[in-house]
C-alpha positions in Angstrom: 143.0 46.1 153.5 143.4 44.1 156.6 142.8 40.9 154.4 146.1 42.1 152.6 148.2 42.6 155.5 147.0 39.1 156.7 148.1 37.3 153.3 151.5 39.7 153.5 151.9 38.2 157.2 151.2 34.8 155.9 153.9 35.4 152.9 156.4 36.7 155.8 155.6 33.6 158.2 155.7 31.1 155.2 159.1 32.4 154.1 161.0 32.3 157.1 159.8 28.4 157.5 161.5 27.6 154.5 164.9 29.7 155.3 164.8 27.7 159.0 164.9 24.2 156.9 167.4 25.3 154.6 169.4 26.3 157.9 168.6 23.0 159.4 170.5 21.6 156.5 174.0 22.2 156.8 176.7 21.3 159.8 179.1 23.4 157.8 179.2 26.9 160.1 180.8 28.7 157.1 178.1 27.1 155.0 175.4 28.5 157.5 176.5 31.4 158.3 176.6 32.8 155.0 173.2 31.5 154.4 171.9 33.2 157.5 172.9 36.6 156.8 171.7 36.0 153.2 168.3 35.4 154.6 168.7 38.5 156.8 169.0 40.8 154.0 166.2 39.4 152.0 163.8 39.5 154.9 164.8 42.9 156.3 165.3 44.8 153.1 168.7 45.6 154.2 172.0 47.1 152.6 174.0 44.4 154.5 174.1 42.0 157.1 176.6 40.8 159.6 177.0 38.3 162.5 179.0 38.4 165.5 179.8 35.3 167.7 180.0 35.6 171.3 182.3 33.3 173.6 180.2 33.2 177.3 183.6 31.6 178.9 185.8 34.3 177.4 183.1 36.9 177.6 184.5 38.0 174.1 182.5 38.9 171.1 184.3 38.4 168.0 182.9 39.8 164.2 182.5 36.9 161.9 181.2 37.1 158.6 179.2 39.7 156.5 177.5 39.3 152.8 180.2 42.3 151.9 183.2 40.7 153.9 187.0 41.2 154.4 188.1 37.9 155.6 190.9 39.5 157.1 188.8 40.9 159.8 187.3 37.8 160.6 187.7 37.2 164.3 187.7 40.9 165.0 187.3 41.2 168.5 184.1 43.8 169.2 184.4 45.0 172.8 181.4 44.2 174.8 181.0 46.6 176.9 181.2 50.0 174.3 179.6 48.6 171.2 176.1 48.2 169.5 176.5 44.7 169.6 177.7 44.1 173.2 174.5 46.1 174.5 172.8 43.3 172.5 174.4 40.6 174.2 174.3 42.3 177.5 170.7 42.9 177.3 169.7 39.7 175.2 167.7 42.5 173.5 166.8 43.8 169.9 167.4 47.3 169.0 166.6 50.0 166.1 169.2 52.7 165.9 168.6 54.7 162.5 171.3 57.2 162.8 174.5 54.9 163.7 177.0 57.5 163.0 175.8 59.6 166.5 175.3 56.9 168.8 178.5 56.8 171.3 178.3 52.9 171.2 178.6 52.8 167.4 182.2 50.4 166.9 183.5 52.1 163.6 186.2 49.1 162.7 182.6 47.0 161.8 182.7 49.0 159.0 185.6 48.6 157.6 184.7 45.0 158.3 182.4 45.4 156.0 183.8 47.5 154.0 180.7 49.8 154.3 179.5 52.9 156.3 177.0 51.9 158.5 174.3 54.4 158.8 171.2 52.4 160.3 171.0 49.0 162.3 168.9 46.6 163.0 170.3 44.1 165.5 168.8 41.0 167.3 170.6 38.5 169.9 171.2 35.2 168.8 169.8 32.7 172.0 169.6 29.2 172.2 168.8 27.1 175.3 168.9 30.5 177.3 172.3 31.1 176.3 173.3 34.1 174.4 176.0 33.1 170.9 175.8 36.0 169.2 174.3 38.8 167.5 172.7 39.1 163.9 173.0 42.8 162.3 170.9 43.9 159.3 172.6 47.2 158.3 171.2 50.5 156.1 167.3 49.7 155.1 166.9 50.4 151.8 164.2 52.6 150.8 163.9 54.3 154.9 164.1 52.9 157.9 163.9 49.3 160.2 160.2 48.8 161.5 158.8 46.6 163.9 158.1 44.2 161.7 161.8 43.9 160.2 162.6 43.5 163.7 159.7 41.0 164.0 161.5 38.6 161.5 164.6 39.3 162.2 164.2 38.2 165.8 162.5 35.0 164.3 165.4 34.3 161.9 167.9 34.6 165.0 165.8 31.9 167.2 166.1 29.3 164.3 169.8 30.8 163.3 170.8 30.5 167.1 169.9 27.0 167.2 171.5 25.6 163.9 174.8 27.7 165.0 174.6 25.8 168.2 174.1 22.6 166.9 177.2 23.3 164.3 179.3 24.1 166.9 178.7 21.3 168.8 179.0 19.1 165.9 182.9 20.6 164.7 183.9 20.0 168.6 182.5 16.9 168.7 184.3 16.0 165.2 187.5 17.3 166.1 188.1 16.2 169.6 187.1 12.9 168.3 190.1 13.1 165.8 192.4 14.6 168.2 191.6 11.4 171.1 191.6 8.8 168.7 195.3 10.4 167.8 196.9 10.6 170.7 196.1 6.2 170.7 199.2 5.5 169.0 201.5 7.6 170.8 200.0 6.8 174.3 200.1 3.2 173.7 203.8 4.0 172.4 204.9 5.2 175.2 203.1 2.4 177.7 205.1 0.1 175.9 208.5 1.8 176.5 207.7 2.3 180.0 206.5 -1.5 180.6 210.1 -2.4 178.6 212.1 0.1 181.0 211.2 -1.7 184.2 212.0 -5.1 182.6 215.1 -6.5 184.4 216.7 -8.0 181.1 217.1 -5.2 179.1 220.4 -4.0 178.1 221.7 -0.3 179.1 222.2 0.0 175.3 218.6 -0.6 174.6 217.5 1.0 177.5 218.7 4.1 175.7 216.8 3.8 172.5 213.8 3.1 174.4 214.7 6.5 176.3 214.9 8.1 173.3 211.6 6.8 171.7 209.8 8.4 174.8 211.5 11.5 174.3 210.9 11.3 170.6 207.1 10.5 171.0 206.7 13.3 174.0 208.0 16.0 171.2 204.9 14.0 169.2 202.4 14.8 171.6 203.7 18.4 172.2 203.6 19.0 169.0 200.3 17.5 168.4 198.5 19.7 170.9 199.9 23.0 170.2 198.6 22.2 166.1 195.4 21.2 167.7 194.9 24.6 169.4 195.9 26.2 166.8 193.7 24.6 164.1 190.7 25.3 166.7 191.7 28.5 166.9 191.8 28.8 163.3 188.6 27.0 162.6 186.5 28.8 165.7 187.1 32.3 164.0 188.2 33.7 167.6 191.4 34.1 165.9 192.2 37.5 164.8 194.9 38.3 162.1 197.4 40.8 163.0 197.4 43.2 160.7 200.2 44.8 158.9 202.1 46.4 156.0 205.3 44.5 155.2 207.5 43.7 152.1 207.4 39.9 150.2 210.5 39.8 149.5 211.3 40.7 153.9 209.0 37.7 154.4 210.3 35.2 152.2 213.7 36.3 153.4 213.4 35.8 156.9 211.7 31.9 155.8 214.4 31.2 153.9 217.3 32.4 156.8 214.9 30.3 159.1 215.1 27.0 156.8 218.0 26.9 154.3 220.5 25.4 157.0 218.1 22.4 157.9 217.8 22.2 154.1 221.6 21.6 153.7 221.9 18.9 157.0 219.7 16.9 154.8 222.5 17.7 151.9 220.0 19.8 149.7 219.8 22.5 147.2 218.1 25.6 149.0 216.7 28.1 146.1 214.9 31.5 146.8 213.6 33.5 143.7 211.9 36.8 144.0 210.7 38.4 141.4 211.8 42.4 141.9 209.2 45.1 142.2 206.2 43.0 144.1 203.9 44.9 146.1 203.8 45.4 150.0 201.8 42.9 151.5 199.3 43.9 154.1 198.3 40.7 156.2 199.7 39.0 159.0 203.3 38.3 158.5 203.5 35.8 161.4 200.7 33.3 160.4 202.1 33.9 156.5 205.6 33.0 157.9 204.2 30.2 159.6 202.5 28.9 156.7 205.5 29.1 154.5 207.8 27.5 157.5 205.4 24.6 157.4 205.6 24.1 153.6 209.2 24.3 153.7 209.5 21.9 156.5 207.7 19.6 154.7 209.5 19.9 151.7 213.0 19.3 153.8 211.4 16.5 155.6 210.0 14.6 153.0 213.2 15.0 149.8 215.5 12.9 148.6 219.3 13.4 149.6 220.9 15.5 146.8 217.4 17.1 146.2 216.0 20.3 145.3 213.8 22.9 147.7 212.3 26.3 145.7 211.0 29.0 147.8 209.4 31.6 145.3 207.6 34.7 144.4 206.1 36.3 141.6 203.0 38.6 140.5 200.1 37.1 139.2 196.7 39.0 137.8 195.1 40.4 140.4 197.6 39.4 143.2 200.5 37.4 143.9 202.2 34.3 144.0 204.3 32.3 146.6 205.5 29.1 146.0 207.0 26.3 147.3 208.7 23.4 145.1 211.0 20.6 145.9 212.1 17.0 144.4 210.9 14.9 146.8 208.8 11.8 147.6 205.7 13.4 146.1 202.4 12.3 146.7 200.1 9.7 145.1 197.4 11.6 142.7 194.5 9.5 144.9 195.6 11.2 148.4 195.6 14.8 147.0 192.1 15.5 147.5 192.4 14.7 151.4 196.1 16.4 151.4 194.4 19.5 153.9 192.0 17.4 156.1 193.0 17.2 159.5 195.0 14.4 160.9 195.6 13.4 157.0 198.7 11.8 156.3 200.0 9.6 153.4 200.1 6.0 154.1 203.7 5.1 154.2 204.8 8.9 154.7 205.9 7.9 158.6 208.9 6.3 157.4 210.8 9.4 156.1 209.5 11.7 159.0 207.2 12.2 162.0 203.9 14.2 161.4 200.7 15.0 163.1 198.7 15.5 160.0 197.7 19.0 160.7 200.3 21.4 159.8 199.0 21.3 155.9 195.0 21.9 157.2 196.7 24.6 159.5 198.1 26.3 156.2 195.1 25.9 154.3 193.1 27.8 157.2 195.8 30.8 157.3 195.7 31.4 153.4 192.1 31.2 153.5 191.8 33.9 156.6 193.4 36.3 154.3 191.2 35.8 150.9 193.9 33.7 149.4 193.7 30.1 147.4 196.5 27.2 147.7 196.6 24.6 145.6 199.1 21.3 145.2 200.4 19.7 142.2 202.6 16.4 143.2 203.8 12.9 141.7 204.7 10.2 143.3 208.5 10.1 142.9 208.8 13.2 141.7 208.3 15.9 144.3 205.3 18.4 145.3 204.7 22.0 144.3 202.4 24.0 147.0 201.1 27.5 145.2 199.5 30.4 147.4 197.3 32.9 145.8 197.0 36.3 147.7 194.3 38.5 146.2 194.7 42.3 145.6 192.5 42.1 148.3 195.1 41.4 150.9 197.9 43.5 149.4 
């Protein structure tokens, strides 16, 4: 008997080895995460697992993925100090509760996170370098109730999950402050240069003013830049909770198209809105969806022909619904549409029709995504772009 346990122990020790390397693996904290809590459920025997990230500076702990997940909650913020998971973090300790539903710390919005009633938990802190990034949950044993020994390798998992989280973190800071600073070059030295041309004692009053209005122009740049900056860290840090609501499409696309439509015609274009009648009431956040649509449209606008065509538009599809933006413009070589939603992305040549700082489309991406949607881009060169945005039954 004891030889077994010792050869189940080894099994146990063995397998978590190989789920540490497969961590080790991957900078992608998407990628990771979903692997971790994976690994949680296979090693626990659990119903469900979930993780939690926790921001020491903010001292806020925000829900993050699960393997059943509403990506709508993502970035659910868990209060710390009246919640299962905040005693965690507080304590840096791991705890057994098998009857969830009658402890007074239980946070029931987890579970509609989840989309699952959580009955039993087993949850361990997530510490690296003595500093406390989360919590990992395994939730409703199958088969009776946590033991030690889930506990035992859950709290392993967490030490090697804690490290590889840390390390991805530091690598998608590292990656996209590197891209922001080596953006801000060309405006910088922009504007060094109009300020060096200012003080010269030969320069005209008349270009004096267009080199005034360069450094206004490339201020709005820079502005411009760091607000999409925060906002795609934001995005991409999953501290950034929806807003959650019940609205009407065809309110939405309304209120984009009031919004939009005039600069359309400044630029002398054909503005279009088509709704189809009878879709559904959204439930999402209708600020970040009117801010993805805004930013389409913009582009659209910014990037046409005079005499051109813009198409706002909205229409069921199975198992969802459709919004889509159309116009007649410039379009976009079929090479650059695979790097159309990286950060900092634009197409070469692009900065001659309008100014940019290559993150509204990546900013979009991230938005549509938050809510369980899809978009997708269809463009020739010449002959204008169409953006399509899935939204999933899920989200309506």
């Amino acid at each position: 008997m004891p030889k077994k346990s010792s050869t189940h122990d080894l099994e146990r020790f063995q397998k978590i080895i190989s789920i540490s390397r497969d961590l080790a693996s991957t900078l992608d904290l998407d990628i990771l995460l979903k692997r971790i809590i994976c690994a949680a459920v296979e090693l626990t025997g659990a119903e469900a697992a979930s993780i939690l990230l926790y921001d020491e500076r903010m001292a806020q702990l925000n829900f993050q993925v699960a393997t059943n997940f509403d990506p709508k909650m993502r970035g659910l913020e868990v209060p710390v100090e009246s919640s299962i998971a905040g005693w965690i973090v507080t304590n840096r300790s791991p705890i057994i509760i098998n009857d969830t539903q009658n402890d007074e710390r239980h946070f029931g919005k987890i579970s509609q996170a989840i989309g699952l009633t959580t009955q039993s938990l087993l949850g361990v802190p997530l510490i690296a370098k003595d500093k406390v990034s989360g919590v990992l949950e395994a939730i409703n044993k199958q088969g009776g109730e946590f033991t030690d020994e889930d506990q035992e390798s859950l709290m392993a998992l967490g030490s090697h999950a804690a490290i590889a989280i840390e390390n991805s973190r530091l690598f998608q800071q590292y990656d996209l402050i590197a891209e922001f600073v080596h953006e801000l070059r060309t405006p910088l030295a922009s504007l060094r240069t109009a300020t060096h041309l200012l003080t010269h004692p030969k320069v005209t009053d008349e270009r004096r003013a267009e080199i005034s209005e360069s450094i206004e122009n490339e201020a709005i740049r820079l502005a411009n830049m760091s607000s999409d900056f925060l906002n795609i860290a934001r995005l991409e840090s999953g501290r950034n909770q929806l807003n959650m609501g019940q609205f009407e499409v065809h309110a939405l696309l309304q209120s984009v198209a009031d919004l939009t439509e005039s600069l359309a015609r400044q630029k002398e274009l054909q503005f279009e809105l088509e709704i189809e009648a009878g879709l559904p009431t959204i439930s999402g956040d209708r600020d970040k969806l009117h801010q993805a649509l805004v930013n389409l449209l913009s582009n659209a606008i910014k990037y046409n022909k005079p005499g051109g065509r813009v198409l706002l538009k909205a229409d069921s599809a199975p198992g969802g619904v459709h919004l889509l933006v159309s116009d007649t413009g410039i379009g976009i070589p079929e090479k650059y549409i695979w790097q159309l939603f990286g950060k900092f992305f634009r197409v070469p040549g692009s900065e001659k029709h309008a100014q940019g700082t290559g993150l509204g489309l990546s900013i979009v991406k991230r938005i549509v995504e938050s809510h369980g949607g899809k978009i997708s881009v269809e463009s020739e060169s010449g002959r204008g772009s169409t953006f399509k945005i899935f939204l999933p039954e899920s989200s309506i």
